[in-house]
DSSP file (Angstrom, degrees, kcal/mol; ACC not computed):
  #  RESIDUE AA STRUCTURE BP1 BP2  ACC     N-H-->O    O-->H-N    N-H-->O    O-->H-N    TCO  KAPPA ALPHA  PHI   PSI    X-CA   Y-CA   Z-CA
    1    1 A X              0   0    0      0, 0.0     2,-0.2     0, 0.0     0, 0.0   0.000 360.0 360.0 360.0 139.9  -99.9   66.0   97.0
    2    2 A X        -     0   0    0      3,-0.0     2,-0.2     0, 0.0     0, 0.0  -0.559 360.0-166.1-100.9 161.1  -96.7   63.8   97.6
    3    3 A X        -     0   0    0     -2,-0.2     3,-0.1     0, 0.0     0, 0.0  -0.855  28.2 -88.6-155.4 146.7  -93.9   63.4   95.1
    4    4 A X        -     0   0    0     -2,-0.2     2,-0.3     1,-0.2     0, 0.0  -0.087  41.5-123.1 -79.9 117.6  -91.1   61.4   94.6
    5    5 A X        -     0   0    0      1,-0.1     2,-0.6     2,-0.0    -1,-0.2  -0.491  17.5-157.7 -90.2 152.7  -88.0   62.3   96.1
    6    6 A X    >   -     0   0    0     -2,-0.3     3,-1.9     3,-0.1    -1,-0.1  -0.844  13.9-153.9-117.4 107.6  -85.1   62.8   94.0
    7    7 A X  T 3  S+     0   0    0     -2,-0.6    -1,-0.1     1,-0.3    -2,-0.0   0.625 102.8  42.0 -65.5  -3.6  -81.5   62.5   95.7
    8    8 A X  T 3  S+     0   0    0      2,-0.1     8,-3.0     7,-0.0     2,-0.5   0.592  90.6 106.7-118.0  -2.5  -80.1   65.2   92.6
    9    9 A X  B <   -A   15   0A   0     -3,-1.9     6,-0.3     6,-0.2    -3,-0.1  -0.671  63.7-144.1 -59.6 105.1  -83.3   67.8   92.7
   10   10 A X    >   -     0   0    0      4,-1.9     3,-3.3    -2,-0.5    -1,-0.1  -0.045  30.8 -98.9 -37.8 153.8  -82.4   70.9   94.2
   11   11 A X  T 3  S+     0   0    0      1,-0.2    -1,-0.1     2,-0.1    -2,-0.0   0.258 122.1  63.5 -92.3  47.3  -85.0   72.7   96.2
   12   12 A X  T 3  S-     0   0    0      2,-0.2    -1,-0.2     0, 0.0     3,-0.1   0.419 117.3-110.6-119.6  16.8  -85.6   74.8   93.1
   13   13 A X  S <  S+     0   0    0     -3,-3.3     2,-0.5     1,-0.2    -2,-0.1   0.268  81.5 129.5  79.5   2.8  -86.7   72.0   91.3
   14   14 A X        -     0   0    0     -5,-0.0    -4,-1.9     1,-0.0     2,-0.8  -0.787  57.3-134.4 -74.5 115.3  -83.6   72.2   89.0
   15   15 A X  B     -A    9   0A   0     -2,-0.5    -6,-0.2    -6,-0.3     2,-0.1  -0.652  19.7-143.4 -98.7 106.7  -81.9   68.2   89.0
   16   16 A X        -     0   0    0     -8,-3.0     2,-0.1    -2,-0.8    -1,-0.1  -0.299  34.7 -84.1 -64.7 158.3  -78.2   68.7   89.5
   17   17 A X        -     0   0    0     -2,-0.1    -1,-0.1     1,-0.1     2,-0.1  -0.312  48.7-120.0 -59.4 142.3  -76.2   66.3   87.5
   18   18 A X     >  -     0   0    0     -3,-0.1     4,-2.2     1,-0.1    -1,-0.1  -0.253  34.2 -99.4 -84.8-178.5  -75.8   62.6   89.5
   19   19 A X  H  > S+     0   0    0      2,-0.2     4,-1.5     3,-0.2    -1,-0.1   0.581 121.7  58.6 -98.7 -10.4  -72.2   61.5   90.3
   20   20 A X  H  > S+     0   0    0      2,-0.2     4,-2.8     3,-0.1     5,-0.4   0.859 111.9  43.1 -80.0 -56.2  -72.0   59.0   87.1
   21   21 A X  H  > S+     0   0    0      1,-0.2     4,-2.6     2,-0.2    -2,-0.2   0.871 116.7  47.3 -15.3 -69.4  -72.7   62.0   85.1
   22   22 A X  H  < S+     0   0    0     -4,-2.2     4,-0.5     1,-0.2    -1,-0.2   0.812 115.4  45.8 -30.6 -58.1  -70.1   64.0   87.3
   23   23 A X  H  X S+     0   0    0     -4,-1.5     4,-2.0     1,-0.2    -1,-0.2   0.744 112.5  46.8 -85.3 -21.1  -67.6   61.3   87.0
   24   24 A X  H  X S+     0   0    0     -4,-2.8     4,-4.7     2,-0.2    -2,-0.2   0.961 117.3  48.6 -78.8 -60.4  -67.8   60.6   82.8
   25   25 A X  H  < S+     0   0    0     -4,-2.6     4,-0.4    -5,-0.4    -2,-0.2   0.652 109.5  48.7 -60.0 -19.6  -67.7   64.3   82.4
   26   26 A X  H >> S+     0   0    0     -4,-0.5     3,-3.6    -5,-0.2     4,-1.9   0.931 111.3  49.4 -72.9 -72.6  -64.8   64.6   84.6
   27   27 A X  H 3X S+     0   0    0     -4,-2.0     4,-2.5     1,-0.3     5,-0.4   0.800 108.4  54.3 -23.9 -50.7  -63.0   61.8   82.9
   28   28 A X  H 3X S+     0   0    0     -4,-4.7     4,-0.7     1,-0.2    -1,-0.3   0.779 113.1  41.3 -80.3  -6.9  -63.6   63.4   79.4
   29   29 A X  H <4 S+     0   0    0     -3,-3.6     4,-0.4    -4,-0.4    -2,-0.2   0.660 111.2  56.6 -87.4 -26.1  -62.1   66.9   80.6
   30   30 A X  H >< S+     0   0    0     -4,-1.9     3,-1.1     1,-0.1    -2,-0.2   0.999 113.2  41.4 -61.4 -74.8  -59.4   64.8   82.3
   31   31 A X  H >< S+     0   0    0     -4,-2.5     3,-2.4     1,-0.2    -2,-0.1   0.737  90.4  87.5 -26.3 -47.2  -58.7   63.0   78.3
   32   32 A X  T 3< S+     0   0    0     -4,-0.7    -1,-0.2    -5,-0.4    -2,-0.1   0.851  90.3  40.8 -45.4 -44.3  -58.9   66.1   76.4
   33   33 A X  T <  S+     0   0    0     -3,-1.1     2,-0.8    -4,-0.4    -1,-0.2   0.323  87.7 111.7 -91.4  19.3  -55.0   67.2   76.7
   34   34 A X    <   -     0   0    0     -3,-2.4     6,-0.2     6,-0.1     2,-0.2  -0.855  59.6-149.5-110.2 124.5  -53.5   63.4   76.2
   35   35 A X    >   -     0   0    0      4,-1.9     3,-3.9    -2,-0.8     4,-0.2  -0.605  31.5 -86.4-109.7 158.2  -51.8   63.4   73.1
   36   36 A X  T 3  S+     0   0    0      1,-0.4    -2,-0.0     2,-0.2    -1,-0.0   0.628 126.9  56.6 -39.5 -53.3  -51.3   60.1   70.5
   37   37 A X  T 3  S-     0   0    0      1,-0.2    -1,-0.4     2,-0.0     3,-0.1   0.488 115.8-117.5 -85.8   4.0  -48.1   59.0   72.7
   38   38 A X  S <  S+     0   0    0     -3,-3.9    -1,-0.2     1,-0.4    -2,-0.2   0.249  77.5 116.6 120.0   2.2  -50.0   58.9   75.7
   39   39 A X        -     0   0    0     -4,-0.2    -4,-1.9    -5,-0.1    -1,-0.4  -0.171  53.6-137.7 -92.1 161.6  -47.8   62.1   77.6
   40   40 A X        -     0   0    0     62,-2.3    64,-0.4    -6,-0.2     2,-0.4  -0.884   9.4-126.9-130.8 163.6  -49.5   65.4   78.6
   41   41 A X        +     0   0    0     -2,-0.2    64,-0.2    62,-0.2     2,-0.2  -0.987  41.5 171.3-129.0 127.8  -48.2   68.4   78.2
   42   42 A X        -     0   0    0     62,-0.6    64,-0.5    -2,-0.4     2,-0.3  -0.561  31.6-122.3-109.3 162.4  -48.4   70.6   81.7
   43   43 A X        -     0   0    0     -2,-0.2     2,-0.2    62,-0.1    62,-0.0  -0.792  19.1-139.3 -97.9  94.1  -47.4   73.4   83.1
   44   44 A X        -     0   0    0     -2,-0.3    17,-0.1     1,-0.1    16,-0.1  -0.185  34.4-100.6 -52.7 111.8  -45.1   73.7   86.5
   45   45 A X        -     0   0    0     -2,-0.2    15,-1.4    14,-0.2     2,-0.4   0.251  42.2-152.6 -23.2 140.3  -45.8   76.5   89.5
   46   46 A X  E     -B   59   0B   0     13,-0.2     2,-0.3     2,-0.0    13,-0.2  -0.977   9.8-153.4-123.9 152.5  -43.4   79.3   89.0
   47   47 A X  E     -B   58   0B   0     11,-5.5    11,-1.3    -2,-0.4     2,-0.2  -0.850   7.1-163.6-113.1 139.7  -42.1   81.7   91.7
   48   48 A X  E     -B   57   0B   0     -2,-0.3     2,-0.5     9,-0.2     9,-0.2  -0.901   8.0-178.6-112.3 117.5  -41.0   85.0   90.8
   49   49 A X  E     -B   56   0B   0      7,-2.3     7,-2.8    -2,-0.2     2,-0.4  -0.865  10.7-155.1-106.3 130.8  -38.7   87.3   93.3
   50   50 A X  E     +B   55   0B   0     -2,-0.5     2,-0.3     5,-0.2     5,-0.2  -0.953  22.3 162.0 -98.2 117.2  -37.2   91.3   92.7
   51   51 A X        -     0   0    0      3,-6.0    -2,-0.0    -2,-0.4     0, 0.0  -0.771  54.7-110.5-113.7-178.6  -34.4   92.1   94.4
   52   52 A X  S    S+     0   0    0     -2,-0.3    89,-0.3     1,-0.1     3,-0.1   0.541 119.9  58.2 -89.4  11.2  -32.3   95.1   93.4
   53   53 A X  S    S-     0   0    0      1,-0.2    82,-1.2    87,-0.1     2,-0.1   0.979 123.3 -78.6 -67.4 -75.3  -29.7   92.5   92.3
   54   54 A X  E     - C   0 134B   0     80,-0.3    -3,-6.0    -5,-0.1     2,-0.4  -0.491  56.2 -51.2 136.8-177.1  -32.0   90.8   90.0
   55   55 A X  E     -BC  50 133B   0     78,-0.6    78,-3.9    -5,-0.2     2,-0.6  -0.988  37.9-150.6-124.2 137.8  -35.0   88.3   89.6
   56   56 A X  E     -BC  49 132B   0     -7,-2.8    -7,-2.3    -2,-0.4     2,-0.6  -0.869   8.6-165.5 -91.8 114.3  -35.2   85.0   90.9
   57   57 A X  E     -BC  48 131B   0     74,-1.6    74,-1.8    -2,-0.6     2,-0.3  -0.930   8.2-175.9-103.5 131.0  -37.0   82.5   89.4
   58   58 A X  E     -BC  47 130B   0    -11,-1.3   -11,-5.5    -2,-0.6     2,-0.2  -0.962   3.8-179.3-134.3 137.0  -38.0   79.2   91.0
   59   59 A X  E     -BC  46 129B   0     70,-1.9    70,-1.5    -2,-0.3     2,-1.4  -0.982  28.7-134.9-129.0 122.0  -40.0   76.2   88.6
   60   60 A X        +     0   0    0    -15,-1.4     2,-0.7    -2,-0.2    68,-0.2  -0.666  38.5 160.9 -93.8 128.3  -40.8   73.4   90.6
   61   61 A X        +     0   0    0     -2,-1.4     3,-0.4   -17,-0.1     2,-0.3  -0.913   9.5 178.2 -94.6  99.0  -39.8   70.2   88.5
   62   62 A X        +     0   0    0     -2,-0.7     3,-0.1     1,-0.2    67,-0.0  -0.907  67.9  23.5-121.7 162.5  -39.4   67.4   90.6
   63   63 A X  S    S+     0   0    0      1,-0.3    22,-0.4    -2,-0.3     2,-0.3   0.664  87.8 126.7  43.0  32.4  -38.5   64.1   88.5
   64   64 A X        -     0   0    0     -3,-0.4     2,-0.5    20,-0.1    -1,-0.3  -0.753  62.9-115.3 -87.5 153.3  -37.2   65.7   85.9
   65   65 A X    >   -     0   0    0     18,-0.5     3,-1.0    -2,-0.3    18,-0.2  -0.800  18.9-134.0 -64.4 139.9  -33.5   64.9   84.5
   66   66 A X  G >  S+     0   0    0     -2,-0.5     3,-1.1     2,-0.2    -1,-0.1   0.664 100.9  47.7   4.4 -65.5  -31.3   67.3   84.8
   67   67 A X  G 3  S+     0   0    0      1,-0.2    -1,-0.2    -3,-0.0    -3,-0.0   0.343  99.8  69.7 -90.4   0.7  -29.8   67.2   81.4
   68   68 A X  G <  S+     0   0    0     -3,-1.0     2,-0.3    15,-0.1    -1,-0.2   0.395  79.9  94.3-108.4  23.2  -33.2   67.0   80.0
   69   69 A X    <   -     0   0    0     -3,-1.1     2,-0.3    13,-0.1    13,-0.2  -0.849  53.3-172.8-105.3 145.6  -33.9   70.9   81.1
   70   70 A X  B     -E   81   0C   0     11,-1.5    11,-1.3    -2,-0.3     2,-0.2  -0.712   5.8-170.1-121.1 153.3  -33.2   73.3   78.4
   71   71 A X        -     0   0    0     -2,-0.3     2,-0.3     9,-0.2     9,-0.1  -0.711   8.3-177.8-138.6 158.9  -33.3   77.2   79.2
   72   72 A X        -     0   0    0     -2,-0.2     2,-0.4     7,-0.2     7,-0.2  -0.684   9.7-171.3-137.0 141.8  -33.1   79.2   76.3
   73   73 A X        +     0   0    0     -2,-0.3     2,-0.3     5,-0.3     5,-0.2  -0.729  16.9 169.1-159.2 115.3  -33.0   83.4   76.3
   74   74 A X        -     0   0    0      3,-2.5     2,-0.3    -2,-0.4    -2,-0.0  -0.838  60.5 -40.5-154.8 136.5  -33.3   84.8   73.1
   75   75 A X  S    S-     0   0    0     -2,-0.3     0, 0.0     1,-0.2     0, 0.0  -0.789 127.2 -19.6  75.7-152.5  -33.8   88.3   72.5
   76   76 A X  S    S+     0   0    0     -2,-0.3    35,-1.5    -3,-0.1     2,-0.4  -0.377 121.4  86.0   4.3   0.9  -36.5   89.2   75.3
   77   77 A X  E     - F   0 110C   0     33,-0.2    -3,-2.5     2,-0.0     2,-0.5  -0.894  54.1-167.9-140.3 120.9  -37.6   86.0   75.9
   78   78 A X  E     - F   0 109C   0     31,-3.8    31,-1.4    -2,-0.4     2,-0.5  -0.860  21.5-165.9 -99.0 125.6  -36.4   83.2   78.2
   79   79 A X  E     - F   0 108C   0     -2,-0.5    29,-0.3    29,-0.2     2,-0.2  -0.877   6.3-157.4-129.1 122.0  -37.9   79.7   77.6
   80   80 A X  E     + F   0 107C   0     27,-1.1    27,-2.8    -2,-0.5     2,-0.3  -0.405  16.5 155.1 -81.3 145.8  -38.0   76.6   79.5
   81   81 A X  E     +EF  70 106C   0    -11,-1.3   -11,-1.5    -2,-0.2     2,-0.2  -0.913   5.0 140.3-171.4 166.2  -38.5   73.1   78.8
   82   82 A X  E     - F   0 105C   0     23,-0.9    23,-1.6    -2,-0.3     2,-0.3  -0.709  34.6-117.0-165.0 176.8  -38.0   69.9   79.8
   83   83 A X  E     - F   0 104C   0     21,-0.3   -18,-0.5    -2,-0.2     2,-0.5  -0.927   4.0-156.1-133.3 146.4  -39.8   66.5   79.9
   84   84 A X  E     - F   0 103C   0     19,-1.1    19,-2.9    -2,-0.3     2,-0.7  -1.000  30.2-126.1-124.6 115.0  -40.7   64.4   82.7
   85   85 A X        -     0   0    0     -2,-0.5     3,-0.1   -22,-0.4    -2,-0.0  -0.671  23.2-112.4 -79.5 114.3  -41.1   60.4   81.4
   86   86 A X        -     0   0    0     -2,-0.7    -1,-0.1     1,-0.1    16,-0.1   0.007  47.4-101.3 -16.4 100.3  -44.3   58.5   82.1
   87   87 A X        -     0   0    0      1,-0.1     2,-0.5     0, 0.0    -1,-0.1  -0.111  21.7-124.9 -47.4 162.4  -43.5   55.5   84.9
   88   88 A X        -     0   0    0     -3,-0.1     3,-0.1     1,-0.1    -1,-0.1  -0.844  27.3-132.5-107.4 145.2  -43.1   52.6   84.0
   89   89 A X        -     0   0    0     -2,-0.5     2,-0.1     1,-0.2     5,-0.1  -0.172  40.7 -81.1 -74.0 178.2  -45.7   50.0   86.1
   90   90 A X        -     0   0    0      3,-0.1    -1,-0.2     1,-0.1     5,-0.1  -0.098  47.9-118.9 -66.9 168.6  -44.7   46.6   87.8
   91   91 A X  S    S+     0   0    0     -2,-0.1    -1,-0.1    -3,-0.1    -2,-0.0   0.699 114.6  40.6 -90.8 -38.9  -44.6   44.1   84.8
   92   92 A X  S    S+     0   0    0      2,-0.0     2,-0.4     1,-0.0    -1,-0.1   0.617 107.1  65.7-104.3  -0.4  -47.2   42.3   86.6
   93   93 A X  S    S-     0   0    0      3,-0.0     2,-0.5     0, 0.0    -3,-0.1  -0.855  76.3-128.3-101.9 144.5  -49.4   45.0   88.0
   94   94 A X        -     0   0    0     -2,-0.4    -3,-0.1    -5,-0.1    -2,-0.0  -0.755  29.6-104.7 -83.0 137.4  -51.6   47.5   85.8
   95   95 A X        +     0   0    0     -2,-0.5     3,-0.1     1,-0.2    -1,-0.1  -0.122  45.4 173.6 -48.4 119.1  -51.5   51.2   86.2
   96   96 A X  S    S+     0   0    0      1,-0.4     2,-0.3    -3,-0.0    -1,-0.2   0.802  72.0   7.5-114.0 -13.8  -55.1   51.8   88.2
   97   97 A X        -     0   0    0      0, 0.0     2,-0.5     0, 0.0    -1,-0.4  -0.988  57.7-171.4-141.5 138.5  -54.7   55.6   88.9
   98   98 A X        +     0   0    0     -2,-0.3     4,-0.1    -3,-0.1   -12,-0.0  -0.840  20.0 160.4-130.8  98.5  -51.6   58.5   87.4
   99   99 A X        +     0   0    0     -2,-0.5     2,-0.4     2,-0.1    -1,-0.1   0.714  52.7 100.2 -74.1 -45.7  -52.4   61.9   89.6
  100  100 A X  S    S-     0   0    0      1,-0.1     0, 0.0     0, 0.0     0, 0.0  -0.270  80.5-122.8 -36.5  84.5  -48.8   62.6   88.5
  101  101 A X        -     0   0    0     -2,-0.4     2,-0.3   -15,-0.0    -2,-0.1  -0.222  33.4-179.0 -43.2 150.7  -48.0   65.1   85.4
  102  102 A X        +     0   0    0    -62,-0.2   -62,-2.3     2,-0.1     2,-0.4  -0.972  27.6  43.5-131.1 146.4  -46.1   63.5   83.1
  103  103 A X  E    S-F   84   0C   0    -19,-2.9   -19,-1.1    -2,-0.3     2,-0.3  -0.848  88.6 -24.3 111.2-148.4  -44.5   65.0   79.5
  104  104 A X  E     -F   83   0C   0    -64,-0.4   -62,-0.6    -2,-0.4     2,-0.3  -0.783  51.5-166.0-102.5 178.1  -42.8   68.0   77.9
  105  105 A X  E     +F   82   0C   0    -23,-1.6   -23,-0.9    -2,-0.3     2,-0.5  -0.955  12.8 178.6-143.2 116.2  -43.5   71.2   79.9
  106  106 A X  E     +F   81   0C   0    -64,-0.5     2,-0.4    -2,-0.3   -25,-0.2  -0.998   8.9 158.1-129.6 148.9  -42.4   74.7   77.7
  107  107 A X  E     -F   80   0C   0    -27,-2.8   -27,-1.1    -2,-0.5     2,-0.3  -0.975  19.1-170.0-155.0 146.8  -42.8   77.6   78.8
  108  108 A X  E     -F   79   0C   0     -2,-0.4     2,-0.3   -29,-0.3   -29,-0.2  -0.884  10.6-152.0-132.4 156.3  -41.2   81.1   78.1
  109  109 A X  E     -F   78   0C   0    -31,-1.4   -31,-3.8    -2,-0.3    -2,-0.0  -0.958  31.2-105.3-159.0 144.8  -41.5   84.6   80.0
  110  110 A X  E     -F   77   0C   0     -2,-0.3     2,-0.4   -33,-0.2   -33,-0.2  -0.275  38.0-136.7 -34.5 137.7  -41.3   88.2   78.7
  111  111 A X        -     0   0    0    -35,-1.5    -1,-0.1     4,-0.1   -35,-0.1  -0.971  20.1-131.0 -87.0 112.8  -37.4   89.5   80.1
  112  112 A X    >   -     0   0    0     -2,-0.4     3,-0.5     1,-0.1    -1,-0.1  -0.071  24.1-108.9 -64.9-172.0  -38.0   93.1   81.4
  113  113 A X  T 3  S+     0   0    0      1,-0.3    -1,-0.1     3,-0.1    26,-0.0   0.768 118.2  66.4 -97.2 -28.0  -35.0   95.7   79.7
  114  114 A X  T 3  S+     0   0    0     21,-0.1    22,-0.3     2,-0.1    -1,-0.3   0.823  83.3  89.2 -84.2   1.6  -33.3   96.1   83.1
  115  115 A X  S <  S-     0   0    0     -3,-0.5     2,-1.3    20,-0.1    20,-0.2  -0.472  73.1-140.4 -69.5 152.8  -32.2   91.9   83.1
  116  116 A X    >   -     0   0    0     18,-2.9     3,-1.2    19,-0.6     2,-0.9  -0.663  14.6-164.0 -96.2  91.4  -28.8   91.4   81.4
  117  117 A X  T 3  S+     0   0    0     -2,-1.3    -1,-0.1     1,-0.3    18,-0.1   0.550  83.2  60.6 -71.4  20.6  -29.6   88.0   79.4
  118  118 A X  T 3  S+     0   0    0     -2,-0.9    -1,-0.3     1,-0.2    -2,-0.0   0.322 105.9  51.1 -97.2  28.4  -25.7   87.0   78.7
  119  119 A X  S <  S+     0   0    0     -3,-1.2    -1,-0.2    15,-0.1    -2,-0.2   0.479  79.3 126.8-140.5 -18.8  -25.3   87.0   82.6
  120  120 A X        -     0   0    0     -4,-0.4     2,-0.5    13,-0.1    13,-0.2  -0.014  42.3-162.4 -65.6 153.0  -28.6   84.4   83.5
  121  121 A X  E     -D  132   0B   0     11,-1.8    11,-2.3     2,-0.0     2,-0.4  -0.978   2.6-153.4-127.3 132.7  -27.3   81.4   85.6
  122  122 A X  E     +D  131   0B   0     -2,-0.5     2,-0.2     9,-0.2     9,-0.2  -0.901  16.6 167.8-107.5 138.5  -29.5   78.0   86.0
  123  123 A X  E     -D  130   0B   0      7,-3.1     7,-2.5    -2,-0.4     2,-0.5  -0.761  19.6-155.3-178.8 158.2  -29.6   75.4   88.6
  124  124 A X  E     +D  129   0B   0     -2,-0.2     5,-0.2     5,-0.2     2,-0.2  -0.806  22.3 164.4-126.8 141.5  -31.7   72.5   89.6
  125  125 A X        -     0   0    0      3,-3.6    -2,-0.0    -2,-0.5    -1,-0.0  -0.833  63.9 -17.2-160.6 128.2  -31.8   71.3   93.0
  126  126 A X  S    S-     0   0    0     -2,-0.2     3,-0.1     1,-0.2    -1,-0.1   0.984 129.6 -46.1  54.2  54.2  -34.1   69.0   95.0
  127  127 A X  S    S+     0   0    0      1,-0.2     2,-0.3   -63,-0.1    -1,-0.2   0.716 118.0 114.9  55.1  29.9  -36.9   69.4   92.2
  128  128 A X        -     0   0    0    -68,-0.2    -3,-3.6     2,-0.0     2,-0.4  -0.908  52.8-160.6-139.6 140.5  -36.5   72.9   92.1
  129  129 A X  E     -CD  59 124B   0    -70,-1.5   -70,-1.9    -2,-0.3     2,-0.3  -0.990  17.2-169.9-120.9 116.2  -35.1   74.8   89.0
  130  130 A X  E     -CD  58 123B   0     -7,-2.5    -7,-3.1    -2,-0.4     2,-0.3  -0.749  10.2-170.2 -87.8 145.2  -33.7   78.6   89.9
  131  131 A X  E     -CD  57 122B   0    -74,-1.8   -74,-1.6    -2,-0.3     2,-0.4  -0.893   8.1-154.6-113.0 153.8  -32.9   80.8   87.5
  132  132 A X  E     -CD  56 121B   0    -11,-2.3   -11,-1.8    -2,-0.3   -76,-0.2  -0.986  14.9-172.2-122.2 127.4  -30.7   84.5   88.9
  133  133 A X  E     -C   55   0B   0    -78,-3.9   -78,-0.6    -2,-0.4   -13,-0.1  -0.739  11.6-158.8 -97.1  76.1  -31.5   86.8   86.4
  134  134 A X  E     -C   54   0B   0     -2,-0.2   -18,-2.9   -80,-0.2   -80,-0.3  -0.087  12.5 -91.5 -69.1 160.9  -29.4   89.5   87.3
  135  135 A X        -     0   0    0    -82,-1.2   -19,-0.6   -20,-0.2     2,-0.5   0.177  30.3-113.9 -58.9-171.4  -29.5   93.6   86.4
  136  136 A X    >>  -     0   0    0    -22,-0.3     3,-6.2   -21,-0.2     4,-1.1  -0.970  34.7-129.8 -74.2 106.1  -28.1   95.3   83.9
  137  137 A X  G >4 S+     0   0    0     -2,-0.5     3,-0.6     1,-0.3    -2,-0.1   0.795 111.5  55.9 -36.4 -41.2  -25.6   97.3   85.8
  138  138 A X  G 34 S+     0   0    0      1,-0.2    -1,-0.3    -3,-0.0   -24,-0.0   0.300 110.4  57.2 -70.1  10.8  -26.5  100.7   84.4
  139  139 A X  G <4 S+     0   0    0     -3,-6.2     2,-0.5   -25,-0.1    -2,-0.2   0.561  85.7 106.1-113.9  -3.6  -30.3   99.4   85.8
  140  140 A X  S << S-     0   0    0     -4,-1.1   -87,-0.1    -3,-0.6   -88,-0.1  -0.579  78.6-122.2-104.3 142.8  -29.2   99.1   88.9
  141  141 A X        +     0   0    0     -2,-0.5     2,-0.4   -89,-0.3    -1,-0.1   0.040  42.3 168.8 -58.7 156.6  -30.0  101.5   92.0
  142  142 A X        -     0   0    0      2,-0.0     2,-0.3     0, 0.0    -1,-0.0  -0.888  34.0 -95.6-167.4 158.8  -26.5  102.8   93.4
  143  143 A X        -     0   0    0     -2,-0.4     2,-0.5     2,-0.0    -2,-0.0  -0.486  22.2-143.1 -73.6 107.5  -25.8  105.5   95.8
  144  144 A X        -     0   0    0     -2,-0.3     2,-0.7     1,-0.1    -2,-0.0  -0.749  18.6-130.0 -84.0 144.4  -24.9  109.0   95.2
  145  145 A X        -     0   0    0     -2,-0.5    -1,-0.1     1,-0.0    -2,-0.0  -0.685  11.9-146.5 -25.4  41.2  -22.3  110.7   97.4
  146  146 A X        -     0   0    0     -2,-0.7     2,-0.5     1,-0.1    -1,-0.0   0.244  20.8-159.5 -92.4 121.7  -23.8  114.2   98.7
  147  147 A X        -     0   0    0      1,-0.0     2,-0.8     0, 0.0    -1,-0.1  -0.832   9.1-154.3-102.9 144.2  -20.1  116.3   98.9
  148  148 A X        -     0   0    0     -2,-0.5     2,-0.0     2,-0.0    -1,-0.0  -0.890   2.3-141.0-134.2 150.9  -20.5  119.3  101.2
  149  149 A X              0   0    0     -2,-0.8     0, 0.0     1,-0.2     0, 0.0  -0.324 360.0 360.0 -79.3 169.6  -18.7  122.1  101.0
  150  150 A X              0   0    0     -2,-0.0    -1,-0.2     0, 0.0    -2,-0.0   0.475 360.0 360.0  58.0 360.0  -17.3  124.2  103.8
């Protein structure tokens, strides 16, 4: 017996979803986080490094202002945030794709005991925001002297 083949049937006779399906159901996962004023709110990769100085943090922001990153440390907790503003199209062209984030970005992270948070330093360069969290001195390794006698 023949049967009609079907370009989304799997050969266990289960029919995978078709690519309109695919592409509406993409679209509507895409929508879900775009809020009234049309911005999304994202989160930007973070690096963390231990040295025995400190932690290093690196966020990459790139088209961000400058002046529009806040960090914050209070208490135990340091938190960024910042906005990145939607482009603006050509006047005469319409927007046909934005891959870009765009919007406020916050984000906070736990500060372990041994950072000193009056001491934290910021600075943004080439779409990179570092932070130096540096040690607490009393947290920090240091070298004992071994005296010998005789």
């Amino acid at each position: 017996m023949q049967s009609r083949w079907n370009p989304f049937e799997m050969s266990n006779g289960a029919v995978a979803l078709g690519p309109l399906v695919l592409r509406e159901f993409d679209q509507f996962f895409r929508d879900l986080p775009v809020r009234p004023s049309g911005s999304r709110e994202f989160a930007p990769a973070a690096d963390i490094y231990e040295t025995a100085e400190g932690i290093t943090l690196q966020v990459d922001l790139p088209g961000h202002d400058a002046r529009s990153i806040e960090v914050k440390v209070e208490n135990d907790t340091l938190t960024l945030k910042s906005e990145r503003k939607r482009p603006e199209s050509p006047k005469d062209e319409g927007t046909r794709r934005l891959e870009r984030n765009f919007g406020v970005f916050t984000r906070s992270f736990v500060l372990p005991r041994t950072v000193d948070p009056s001491r934290v330093e910021a600075r943004y360069e080439n779409g990179v925001l570092t932070l130096s969290l540096p040690r607490r001195e009393e947290t920090k390794p240091r070298v004992i002297e071994v005296k010998v006698n005789g």
